[in-house]
C-alpha positions in Angstrom: 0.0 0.0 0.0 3.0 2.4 0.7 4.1 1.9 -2.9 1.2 3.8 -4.8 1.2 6.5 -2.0 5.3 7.0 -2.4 4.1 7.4 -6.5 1.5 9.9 -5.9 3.7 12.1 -3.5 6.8 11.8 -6.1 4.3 12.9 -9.1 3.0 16.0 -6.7 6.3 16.8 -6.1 7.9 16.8 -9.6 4.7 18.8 -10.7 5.0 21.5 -8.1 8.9 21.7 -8.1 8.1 23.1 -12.0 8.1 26.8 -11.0 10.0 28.9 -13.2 8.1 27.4 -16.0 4.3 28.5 -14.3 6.7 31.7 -12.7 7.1 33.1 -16.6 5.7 36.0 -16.5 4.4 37.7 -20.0 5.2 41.0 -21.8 2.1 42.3 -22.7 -1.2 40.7 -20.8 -4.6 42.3 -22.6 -7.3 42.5 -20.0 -11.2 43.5 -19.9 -11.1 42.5 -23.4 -13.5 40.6 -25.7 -11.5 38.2 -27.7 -12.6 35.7 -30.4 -12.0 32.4 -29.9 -11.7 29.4 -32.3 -12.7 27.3 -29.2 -15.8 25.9 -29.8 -16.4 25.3 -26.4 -15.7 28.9 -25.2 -15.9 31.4 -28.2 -15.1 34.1 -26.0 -12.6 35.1 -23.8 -11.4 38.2 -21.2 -8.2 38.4 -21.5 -5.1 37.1 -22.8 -1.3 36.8 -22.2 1.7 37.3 -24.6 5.1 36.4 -24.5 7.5 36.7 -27.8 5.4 37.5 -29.6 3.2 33.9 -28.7 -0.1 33.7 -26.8 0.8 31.8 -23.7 -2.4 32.1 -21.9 -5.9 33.0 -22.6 -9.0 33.5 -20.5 -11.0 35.1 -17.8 -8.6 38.3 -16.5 -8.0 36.0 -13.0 -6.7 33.1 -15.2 -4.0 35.5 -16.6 -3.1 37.7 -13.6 -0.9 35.4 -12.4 1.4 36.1 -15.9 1.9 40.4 -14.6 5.4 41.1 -13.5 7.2 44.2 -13.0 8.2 44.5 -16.5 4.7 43.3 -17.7 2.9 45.8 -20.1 -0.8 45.4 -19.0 -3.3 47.0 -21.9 -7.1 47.6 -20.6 
């Protein structure tokens, strides 16, 4: 039984050591927006995050806050 636990707690922890990569913070985030998806599922989204020139992120304006750094341009 301690086997699948010890799995489960190495997964968790290799997911959550990942950081930097969900640390990246983007250049330009576009908030309060109404943007056209091609989603048929959710045609429209709020906001969206870019960085080099590549959307990294797209959603409600919560879903991208977490993208804003210091050096972050942040267009409402």
């Amino acid at each position: 039984m301690k086997k699948p636990i010890t799995a489960v707690a190495v997964c968790l922890l290799s997911i959550f050591s990942a950081g930097p990569l969900f640390a990246q913070k983007a250049d330009a985030v576009v908030t309060n927006a109404n943007i056209r998806t091609m989603d048929a599922k959710r045609t429209v989204a709020r906001s969206m995050a870019v960085l080099n020139g590549k959307i990294i992120a797209i959603g409600s304006d919560a879903a991208t806050k977490s993208f804003v750094g210091p050096k972050t341009r942040v267009i409402n």
